[in-house]
N, C-alpha and C positions, 0 to 999 in steps of 0.2 A: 416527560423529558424536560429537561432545563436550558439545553443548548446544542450546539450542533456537533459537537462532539458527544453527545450522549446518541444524537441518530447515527453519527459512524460507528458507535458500539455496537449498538446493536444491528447495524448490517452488515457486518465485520463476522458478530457470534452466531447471527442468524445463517446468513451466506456461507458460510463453513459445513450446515449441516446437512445430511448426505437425503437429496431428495430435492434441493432448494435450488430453482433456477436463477430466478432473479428475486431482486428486495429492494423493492422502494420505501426509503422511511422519512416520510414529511414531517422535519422539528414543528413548523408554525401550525399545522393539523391535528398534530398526535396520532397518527395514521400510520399502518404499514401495511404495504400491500405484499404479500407473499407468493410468487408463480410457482410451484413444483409440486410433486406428489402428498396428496394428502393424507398417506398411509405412514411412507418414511417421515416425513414432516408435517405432525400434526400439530395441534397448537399445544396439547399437552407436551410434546419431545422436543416445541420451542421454548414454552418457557420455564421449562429444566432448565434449559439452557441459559436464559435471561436469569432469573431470580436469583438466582447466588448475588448477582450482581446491580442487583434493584431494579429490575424492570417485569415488566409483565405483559402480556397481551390479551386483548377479550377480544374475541368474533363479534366483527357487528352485523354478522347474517344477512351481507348483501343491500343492509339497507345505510347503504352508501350517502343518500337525501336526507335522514332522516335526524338532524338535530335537536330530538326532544318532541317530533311531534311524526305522526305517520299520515300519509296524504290526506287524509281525511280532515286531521287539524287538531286529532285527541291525542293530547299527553298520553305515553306510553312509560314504561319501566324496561326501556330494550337498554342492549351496553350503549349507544350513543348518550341517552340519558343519563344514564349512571356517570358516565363519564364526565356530560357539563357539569355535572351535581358535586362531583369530585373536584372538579376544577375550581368550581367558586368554592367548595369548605378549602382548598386547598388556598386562595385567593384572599378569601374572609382567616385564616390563621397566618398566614402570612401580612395582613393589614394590621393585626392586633402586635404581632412583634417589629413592624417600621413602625407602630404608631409608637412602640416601647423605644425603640434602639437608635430610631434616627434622631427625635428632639436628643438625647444622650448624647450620640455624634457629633450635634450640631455646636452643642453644650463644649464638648471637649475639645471640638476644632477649632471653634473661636479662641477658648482660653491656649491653643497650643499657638494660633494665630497672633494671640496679643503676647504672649512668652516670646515668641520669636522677636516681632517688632519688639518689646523693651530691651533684647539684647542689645540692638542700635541707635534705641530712642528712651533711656532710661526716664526720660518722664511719663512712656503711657505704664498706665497701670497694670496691675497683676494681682490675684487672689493671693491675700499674706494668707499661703498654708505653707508647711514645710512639708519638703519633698517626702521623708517618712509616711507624714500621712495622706500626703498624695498620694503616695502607691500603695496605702492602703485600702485607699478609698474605689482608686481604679483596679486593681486588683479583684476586690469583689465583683464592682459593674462589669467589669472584661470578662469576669469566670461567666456570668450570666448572659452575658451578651453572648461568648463561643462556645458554651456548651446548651445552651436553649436556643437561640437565636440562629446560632452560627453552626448547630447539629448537622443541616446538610452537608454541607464543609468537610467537618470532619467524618462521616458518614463516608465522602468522596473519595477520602483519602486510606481510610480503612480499605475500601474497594480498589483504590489503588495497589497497595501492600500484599493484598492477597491475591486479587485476581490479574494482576499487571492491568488494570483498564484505567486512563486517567479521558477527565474531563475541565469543564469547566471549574466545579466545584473541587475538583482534586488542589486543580490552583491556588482559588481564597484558601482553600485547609491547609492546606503547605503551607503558606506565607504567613497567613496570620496566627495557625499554632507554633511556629518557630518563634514568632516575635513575644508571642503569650509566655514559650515555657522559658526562654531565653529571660524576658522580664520577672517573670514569679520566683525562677533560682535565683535574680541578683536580691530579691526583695526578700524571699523567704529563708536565703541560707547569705547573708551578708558576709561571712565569712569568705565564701566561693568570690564573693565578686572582689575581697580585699586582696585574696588571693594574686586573682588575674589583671591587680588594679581597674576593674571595670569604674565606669563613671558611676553614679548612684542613680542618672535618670536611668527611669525604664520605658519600653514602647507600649503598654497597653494601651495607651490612649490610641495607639496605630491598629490594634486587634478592632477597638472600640469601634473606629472613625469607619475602618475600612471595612466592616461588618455591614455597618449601619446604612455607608454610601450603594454598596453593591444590593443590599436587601432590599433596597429603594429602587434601584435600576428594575432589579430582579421583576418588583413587585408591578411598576410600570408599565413592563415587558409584558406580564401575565396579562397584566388589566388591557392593555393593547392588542394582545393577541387574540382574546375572546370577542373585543370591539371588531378585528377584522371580518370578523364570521357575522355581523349584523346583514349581511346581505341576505344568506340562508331565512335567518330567521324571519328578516322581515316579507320575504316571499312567502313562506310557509303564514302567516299572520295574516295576509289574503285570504287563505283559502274558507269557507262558509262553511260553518261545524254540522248545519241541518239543513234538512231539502221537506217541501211539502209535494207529496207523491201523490197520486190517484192508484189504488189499489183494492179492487172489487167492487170498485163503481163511486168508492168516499175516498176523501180526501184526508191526510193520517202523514204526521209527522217527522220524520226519523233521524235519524242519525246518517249524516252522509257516509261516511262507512257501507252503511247496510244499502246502498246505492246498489243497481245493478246496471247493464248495460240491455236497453231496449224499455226500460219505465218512464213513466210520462210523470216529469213533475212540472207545478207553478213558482214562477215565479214572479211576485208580488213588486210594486213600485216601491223603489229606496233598497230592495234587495241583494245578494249576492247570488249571483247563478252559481247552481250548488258544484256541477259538471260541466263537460264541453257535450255536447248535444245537438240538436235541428230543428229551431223552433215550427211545431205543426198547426198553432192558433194563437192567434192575436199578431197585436202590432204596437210597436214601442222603442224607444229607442236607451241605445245601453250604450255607459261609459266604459269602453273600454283603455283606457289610459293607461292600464295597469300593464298592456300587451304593448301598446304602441306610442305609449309617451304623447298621444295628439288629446287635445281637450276637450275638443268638439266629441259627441256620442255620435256613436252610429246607428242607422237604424235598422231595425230586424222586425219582416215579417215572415210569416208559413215558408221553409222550403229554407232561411238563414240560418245558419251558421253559431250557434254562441259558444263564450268560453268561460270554464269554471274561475271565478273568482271576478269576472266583470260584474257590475252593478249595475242594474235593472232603472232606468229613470223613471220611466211613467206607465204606460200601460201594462195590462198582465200577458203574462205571457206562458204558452205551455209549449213545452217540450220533450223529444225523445234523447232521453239518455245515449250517447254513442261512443263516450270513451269513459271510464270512471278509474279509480284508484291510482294504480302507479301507471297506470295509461293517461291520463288526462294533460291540458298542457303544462300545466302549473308543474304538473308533476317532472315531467319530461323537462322541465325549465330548473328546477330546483338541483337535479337529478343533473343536469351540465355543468349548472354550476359551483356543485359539491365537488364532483371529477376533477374539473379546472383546478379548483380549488387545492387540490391534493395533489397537484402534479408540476411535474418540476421542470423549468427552462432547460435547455442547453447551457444558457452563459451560469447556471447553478452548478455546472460541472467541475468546475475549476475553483471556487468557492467551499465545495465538500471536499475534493481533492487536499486544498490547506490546509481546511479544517480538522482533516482524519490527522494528517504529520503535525500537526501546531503545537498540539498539547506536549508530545515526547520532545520536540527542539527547543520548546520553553522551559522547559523543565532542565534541558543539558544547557540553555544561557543563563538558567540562572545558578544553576551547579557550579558553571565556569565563573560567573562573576563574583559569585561566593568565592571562590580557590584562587582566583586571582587578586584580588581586594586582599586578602588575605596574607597572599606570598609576594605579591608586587609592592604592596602597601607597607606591609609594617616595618620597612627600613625606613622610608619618610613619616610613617605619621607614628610608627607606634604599634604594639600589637591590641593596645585599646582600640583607637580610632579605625583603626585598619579594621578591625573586628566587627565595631558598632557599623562601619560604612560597609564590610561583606555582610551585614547579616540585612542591611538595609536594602543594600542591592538588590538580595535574594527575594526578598520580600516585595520590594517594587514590583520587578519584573514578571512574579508571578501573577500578580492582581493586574498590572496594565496588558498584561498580553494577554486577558479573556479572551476566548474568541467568537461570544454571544452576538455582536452585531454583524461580524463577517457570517455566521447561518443564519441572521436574520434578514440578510442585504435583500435576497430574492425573494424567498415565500412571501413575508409580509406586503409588499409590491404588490405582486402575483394577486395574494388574495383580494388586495382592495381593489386590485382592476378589475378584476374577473365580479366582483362584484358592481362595480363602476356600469362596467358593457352590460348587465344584468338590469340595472334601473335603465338602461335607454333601449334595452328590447334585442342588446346582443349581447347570443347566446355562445361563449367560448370556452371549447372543449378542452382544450387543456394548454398551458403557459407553451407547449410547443409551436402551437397556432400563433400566441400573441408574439412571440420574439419573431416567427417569421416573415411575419406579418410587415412587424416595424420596418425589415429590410426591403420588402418591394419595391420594386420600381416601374413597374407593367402590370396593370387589372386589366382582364381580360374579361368582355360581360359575354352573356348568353344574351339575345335579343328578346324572344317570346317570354313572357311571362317576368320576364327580368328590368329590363329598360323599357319595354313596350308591356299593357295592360295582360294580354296573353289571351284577349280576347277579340272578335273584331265589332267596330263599329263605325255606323253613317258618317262621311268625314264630306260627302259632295253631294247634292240630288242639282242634276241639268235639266232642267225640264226642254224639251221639242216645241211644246205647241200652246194655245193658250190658255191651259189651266194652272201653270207656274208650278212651282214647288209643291205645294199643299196638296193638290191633285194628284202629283205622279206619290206621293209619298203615300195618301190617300190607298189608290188604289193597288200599289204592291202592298200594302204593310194588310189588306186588306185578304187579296189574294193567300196571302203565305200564311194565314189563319191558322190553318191545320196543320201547318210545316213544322217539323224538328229541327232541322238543318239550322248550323249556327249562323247561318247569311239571314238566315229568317228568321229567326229571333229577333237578330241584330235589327234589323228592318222595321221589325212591329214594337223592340225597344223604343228604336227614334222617334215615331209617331204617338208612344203613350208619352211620351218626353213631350212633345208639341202640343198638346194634345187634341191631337188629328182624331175624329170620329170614324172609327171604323164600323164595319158590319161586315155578318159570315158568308163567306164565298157559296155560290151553286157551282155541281157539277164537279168540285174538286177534282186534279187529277195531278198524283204527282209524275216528273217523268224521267227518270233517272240519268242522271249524264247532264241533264239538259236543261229543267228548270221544274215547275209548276204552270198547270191554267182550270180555269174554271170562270166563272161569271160573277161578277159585282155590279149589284145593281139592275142584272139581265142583259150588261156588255159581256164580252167575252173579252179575257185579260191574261194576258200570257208574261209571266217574268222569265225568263233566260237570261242564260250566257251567251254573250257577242257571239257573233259571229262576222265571217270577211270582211260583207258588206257595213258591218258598225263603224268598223276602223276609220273609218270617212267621216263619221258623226262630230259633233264640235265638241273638244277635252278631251275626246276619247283617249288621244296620245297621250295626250299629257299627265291625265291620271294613271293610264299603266306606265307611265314612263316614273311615276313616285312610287311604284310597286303595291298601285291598290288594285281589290278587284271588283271589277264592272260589271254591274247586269244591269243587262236593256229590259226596258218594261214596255210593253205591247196592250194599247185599247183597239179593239172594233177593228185590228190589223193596222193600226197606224201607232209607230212609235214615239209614243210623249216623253220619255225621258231616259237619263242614264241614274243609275244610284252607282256610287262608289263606297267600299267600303274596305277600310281597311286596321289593323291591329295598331292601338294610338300609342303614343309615350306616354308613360308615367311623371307624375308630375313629380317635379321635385328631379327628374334625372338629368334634365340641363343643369341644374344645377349644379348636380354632384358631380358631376366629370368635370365641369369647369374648376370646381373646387380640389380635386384631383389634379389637376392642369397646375392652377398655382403653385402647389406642393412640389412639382418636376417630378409626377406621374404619368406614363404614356397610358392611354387609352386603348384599349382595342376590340371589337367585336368581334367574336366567333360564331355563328350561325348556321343550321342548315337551309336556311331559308335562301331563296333566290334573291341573287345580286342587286337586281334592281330593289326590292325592294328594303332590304337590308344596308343598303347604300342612302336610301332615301332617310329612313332611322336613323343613321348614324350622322346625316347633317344635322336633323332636327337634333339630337343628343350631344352634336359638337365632338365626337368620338375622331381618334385622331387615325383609325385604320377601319378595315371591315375584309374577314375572312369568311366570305359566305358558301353556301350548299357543300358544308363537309358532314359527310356520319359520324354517328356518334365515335368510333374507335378513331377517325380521324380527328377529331377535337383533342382527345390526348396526346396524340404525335405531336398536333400542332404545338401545344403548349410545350411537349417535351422540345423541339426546335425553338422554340425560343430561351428554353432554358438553356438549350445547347451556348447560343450566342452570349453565352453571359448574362442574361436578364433571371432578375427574381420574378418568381408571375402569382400572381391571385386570381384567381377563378372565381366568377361570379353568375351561380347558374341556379335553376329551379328544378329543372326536370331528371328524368331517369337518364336522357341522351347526352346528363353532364355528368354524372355522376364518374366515368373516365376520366374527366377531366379534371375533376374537381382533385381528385385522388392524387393526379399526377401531381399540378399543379404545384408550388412550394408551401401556400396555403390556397384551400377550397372554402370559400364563403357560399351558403346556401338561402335562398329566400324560401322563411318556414310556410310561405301558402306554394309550396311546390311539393314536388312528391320526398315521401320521407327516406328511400334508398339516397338523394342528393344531401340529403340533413346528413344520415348517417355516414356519406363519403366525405364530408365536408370539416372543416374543423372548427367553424364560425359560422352559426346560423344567426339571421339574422329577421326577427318577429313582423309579420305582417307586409314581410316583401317589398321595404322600403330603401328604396335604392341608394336612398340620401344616409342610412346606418352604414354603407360602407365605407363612407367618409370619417363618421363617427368612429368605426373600429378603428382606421387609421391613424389618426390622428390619436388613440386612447393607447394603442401598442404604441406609438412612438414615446410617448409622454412615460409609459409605463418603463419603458427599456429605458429610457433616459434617467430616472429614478434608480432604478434599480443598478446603473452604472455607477450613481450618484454615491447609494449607500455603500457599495462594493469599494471607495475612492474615499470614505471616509472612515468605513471600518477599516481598510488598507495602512490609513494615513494613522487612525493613532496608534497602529502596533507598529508602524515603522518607523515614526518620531520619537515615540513614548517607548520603547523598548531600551533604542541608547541610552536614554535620558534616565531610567529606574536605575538601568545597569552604572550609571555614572560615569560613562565614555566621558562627559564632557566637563565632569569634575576638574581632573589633571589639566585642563586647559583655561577655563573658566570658573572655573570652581563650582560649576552648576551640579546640584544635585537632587534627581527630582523626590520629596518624600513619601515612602507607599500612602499617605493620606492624600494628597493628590493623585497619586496612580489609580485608587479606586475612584476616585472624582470622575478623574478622565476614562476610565472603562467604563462607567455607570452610564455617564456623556455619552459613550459613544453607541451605544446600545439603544438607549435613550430615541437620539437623532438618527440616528435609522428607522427606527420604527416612527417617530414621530414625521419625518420626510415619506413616508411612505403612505404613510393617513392624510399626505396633502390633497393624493389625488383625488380623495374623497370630493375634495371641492370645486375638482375641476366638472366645467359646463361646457358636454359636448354641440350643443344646441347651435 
């Protein structure tokens, strides 16, 4: 496709045919996605349809991610391939005729440039040739410039005549063959023009210029459009081509491909971990920066977590395979941001809308301005001047009213954010998410796992009596040895964290409801939960009144101390809601957690509401009540019990270490569950929408300046009249600055 009237074509011929629900056809992609029966609408019965009229379709068999490489990281020969392949020879033969046509242009513009100025400065100079063999000269280079150079054109326009379908390319063909055949009759049949008194100039130098300017735009455009997709590929360019595997006791090479799910491979220092996996031996630490944008490595031993494409620092490390191919993250990450990529805003609406009627109304202004110039004019000027100035008109107005930048306003946007969100670890599912997004004015967080770690830990130890801290933390973290329970984890975390010497309990006994006891040391040591009589102990209050929870720990029946513990903030989320705040975003928690302690989060977070202990089907009422009141809202949740919410929501942000029914309700996930990325989205949909109004306002502007101006409204006033060698200048321009305004946000730094 060449412009966005070639994508209403074909969802126009597509969409007609009987079987076809819907049709989404992405210009900036080369994509079409087809919803209806795949019997009556196969791709064979589609493009019968399409090919009369030059287009065609290939099935890319689902592998929607897959830009030339399949998750593994091996070049393939699928149609996505074929297709980049086609694009650059398409790319590379289009570079070989601007490299011919433009210096040509450039050539013939200046010299029509300095022709002009000598008519009112007869001292600048001018080529002594006579006009004779000027046009004979351009005559040739024009034949080769519109029938080699400028084939698509007329290609366009053939397809026009026969199929009624016009485009972009319908345009330059109409204007610049008019001005071609109109010039080669005054030159080749002299008689004719003595006839009609024609002038003896001729316009080739306008078939030339204007060929030349647009095939530059054109070429631009193309080279721009394949740079947007640099986001795909350089994800895929992560991914590790080989894994070393353990298989029947040796150690043996492969090809990550040949991966399976449940093999144990190594991974070596300096390495790419080949999968996402569980490391079951060694210890080392791995950059993962590739997922979370942070620089510092993390570290992984037996029972951690890794992911395919992070790099290995230092020690070795083995692991069990647990996602591989198109399950992996990378994969699942590519795979969003392909989707995104391909999908179209809302404010795109109205953009394709003009674009489908553009091409037939350009066509009937410049019909009119032909027939008027013509019959309005040649009482005052002549039916020469009148003639030269309707065929000018004609020709203007077909070239400046391209309508290549107004379908380029949005996808190109689109794709560079949706790649943008992608290098800082968010993942956005399709341009509906990011325009939503921009409008919010209420994020709504989920508390567990979201703003707080989702896990609980040691926040108080009070000790009773005189062994202080060390002691009472001593001997619960001692007791809870044997314990599963997440209190007792969290217990015997804190003490390896100090590190407190433990030793294994006598007598264990767990006791359900209640707590654990058994002997340390051949005391007898009891951890529970308060009871009546605690509530009188010193902090007792006050730490349940911050919503943590208390076990008293018991030696030899005398109570030494309290531990409190409770699920902490994430770092980084005072931040982001303050940052939030600045913006005139309201805050607000929704939780099913009790009041008090959801109350207590929300100061430390600086959160400006707190709707606590609602079920999950009440978290999405809530949300839809707000939405009631006129609020835009975003949902920012991890788990299954938001997944309601998220859904409802205007947009659903999900944190990717939550369960993945929230990913899939969500329509912005966001990598490693950092709370401080949904500022970054914010801030990157505003920015993006902002753009993309930007381009809509200047492809707007040159067809609504530049339209009069070609047609010569403002000649009879002014005398101004613009020549189609500037019309193409300025369509070239505006196409140009679209896309080039749209490659800015490349450089913006969400950080």
């Amino acid at each position: 496709m060449h412009c966005a009237s070639c994508a209403q074509i074909i969802s126009k011929r597509v969409g007609k045919l009987t079987g076809v629900k819907n049709v989404d056809v992405n210009f900036a992609t080369d994509t079409v996605k087809v919803d209806g029966d795949a019997n009556t609408a196969s791709l064979e019965i589609i493009n019968k349809e399409l090919s009369p009229i030059g287009y065609s379709l290939e099935s890319m068999d689902g592998h929607a991610h897959t830009p030339g490489m399949d998750m593994s990281g091996h070049h393939h020969e699928g149609p996505d391939m074929r297709a980049k392949e086609e694009k650059l020879e398409e790319l590379s033969a289009m570079r070989t005729k601007v490299n011919f046509v433009f210096p040509l242009a450039l050539l013939v513009f200046v010299n029509m440039a300095l022709e002009i100025a000598a008519a009112y400065f007869p001292a600048i100079p001018t080529i002594p040739v006579s006009m004779g063999i000027k046009n004979a000269i351009l005559l040739v280079l024009s034949s080769v410039t519109l029938f080699w150079a400028g084939m698509p054109f007329l290609q366009g326009v053939g397809r026009f005549i026969r199929y009624r379908v016009a485009n972009m390319d319908t345009l330059i063909g109409i204007g610049t063959l008019s001005a071609y055949i109109y010039s080669a009759v005054i030159v080749l049949f002299p008689q004719v023009r003595e006839y009609f008194k024609f002038p003896e100039y001729a316009y080739f130098d306008v078939t030339i210029v204007v060929i030349g300017f647009v095939l530059l735009g054109k070429y631009m455009e193309a080279r721009s459009r394949l740079r947007t997709g640099e986001a795909i590929e350089k994800l895929l360019g992560l991914q590790a081509k080989t894994a070393i595997v353990i298989r029947n006791g040796k150690e043996a090479e492969i090809s990550v491909s040949e991966l399976v799910a449940g093999d144990i491979f190594i991974v070596r220092p300096g390495a790419k971990v080949p999968v996402d996996g569980v490391v079951v031996d060694g210890a080392s630490s791995v950059d993962e920066s590739m997922l979370t944008g942070e620089p510092i490595p993390a570290d992984k031993r037996a029972g951690d977590s890794v992911t395919g494409a992070t790099i290995n620092k230092q020690g070795v490390l083995k692991c069990r395979a647990t996602r591989v191919g198109a399950d992996t993250m990378l994969a699942q990450i590519v795979k969003m941001v392909a989707e995104a990529q391909g999908s179209k805003a809302p404010i795109q609406a109205l953009a394709d809308k003009i674009s489908g009627i553009f091409v037939p109304i350009v066509l009937g202004i410049a019909v009119l301005s032909f027939a008027l110039w013509l019959t309005l004019g040649s009482s005052p000027l002549g039916i020469t001047q009148a003639f030269s100035f309707a065929l000018l008109s004609f020709v203007g107005v077909l070239v400046i009213a391209c309508p290549c930048a107004l379908g380029l306003a949005t996808p190109t946007a689109i794709i560079v954010g949706v790649g943008k969100g992608a290098e800082y670890g968010i993942l956005i599912k399709g341009a509906e998410a990011l325009e939503n997004l921009s409008h919010v004015d209420t994020i709504v967080f989920d508390k567990t796992g979201t703003i707080t770690e989702g896990a609980p830990k040691v926040t108080d130890v009070v000790p009773m009596g005189d062994g202080g801290e060390f002691e009472v933390l001593r001997v619960a973290a001692s007791i809870e040895w044997h314990s599963e329970h997440p209190l007792a984890r969290a217990i015997i975390a804190e003490a390896e964290r100090l590190s407190v010497p433990l030793e294994e309990p006598k007598d264990f006994l767990s006791m359900e409801g209640i707590g654990v006891r058994g002997k340390v040391g051949g005391v007898d040591v009891l951890v529970r939960r308060p009871n009546a009589d605690d509530t009188a102990l010193p902090r007792f209050d006050a730490l349940q009144n911050e919503g943590k929870t208390v076990v008293t720990v018991v030696s030899s029946g005398e109570i030494i101390g309290l531990i409190a513990l409770s699920d902490t903030i994430k770092a980084g989320a005072k931040e982001a809601v303050a940052a939030l705040h600045s913006k005139g975003v309201k805050t607000i928690m929704l939780t099913g957690d009790n009041r008090k302690s959801a109350a207590y989060i929300a100061r430390l977070a600086g959160i400006d509401e707190v709707i606590a202990e609602v079920m999950p089907n009440e978290k999405a009422a809530k949300i839809k009540e707000l939405q009631s009141r006129g609020k835009n809202v975003a949902m920012v949740g991890d788990g299954i019990n938001d997944a309601p919410a998220l859904t409802q929501a205007n947009v659903g942000i999900a944190m990717a270490t939550g369960a993945d029914i929230a990913m899939e309700a969500a329509g912005i996930t966001l990598l490693k569950g950092d709370v401080r990325k949904a500022v970054q989205a914010y801030i990157l949909a505003k920015r993006t929408m902002r753009t993309i109004r930007q381009n809509l306002f200047w492809a707007f502007f040159y067809n609504v300046v530049g339209i009069p101006l070609a047609a010569g409204a403002l000649y009879p006033i002014w005398g101004i009249f613009l020549s189609p060698v500037f019309a193409g200048i300025a369509m070239a321009g505006s196409s140009v600055s679209v896309v080039g305004n749209s490659l800015r946000l490349k450089t913006l730094n969400l950080k």
